[in-house]
N, C-alpha and C positions, 0 to 999 in steps of 0.2 A: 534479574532479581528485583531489581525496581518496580518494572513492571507489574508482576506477581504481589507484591506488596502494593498500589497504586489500584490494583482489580480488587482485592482484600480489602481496602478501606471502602474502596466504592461498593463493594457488595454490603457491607456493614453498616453503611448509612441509609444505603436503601432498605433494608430490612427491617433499622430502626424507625424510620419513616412510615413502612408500611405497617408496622407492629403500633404503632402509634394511630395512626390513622382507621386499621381495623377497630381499636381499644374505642375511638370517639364513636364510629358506627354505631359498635355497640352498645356502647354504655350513654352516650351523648356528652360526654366529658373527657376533656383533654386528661392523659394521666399526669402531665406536670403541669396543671393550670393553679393559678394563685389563690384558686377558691377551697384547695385543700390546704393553703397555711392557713395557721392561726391568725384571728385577728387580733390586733392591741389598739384598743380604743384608750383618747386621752379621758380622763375626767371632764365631765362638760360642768361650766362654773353656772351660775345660777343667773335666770333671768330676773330681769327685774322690772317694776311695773315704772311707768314715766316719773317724773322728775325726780327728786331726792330719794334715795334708800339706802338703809344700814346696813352694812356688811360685815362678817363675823369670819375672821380667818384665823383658824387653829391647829395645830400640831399635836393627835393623842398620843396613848401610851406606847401604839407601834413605833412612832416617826410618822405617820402617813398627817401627810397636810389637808385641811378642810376648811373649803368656803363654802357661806351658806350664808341665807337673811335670817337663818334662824342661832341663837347665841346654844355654845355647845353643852349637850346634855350632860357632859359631867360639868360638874362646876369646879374640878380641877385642872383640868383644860385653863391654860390660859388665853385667853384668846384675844386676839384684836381686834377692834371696833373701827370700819372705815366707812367713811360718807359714801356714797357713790353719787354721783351724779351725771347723766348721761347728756346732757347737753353741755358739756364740760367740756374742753378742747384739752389733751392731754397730750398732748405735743406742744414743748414752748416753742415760740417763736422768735427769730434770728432779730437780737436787741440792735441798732441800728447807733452806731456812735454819732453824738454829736456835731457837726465842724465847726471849725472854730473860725469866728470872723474873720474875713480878710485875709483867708486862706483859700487856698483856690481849688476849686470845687471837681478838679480834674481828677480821676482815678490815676491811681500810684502803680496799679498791674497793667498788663497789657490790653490793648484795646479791640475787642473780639466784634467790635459792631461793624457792618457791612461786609463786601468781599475780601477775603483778608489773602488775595491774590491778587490782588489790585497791584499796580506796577510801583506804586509809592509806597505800597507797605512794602514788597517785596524788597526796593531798593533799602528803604530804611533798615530791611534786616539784614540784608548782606552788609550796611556799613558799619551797623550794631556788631557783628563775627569779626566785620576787618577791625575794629577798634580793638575787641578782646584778643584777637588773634597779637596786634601791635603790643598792649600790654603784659602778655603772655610773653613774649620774644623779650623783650626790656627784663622781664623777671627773671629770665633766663640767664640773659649777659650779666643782671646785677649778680645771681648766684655764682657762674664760673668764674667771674671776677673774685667772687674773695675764696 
């Protein structure tokens, strides 16, 4: 029975196969190709010519949102007025704390520079585990003590 079912799938795929394959022959388009979905385009936002330009971003009476250099033809439209400037970095930058004198300039994380399989870090970490491990066992006996 298996079998018979196992021959029925393979005859069905090859059929669909070749049903496919005649269809591109002739016609020269796959029947499930992605050029028969539709397409949905985003809204493209406006270009703008070099240095400074004003931007006008509004919400009509649909809901549908609109940007444009131009201010919105209804004048009930409220609309927002924004600078643009395109040599502008719009991404802040990571503010950097001060130190504080006579404070020692060492990093408080771990230290990721050079081979970090080097025999000295590696030792360092296993005595970093045995330490936590020791405190761990202490927190232990102090809880089943009370």
């Amino acid at each position: 029975m298996k079998k018979l079912i196992f021959k029925c799938v393979v005859v069905v795929v090859l059929a669909l196969g070749a049903s496919n394959y005649m269809m591109y022959i002739m016609t020269g388009k796959l029947p499930f190709s992605t050029e028969s979905l539709p397409s949905f385009s985003s809204p493209s936002l406006p270009t703008f010519a070099e240095g400074k330009t004003t931007a006008y971003k509004w919400t009509d009476a649909n809901g549908v949102v609109h940007y444009s250099s131009e201010p919105p033809p209804n004048p009930a439209d409220a609309a927002v007025k924004m600078e643009v400037d395109p040599n502008v970095n719009l991404i802040q930058g990571i503010k950097e704390e001060p130190t504080i004198a006579g404070e020692a300039d060492t990093p408080q994380g771990p230290d990721f520079s050079g081979n970090i399989y080097s025999p000295e870090k590696v030792k360092k970490l296993v005595d970093d585990a045995k330490a936590v491990q020791q405190q761990m066992n202490e927190r232990t006996k102090s809880l089943e003590g009370i």
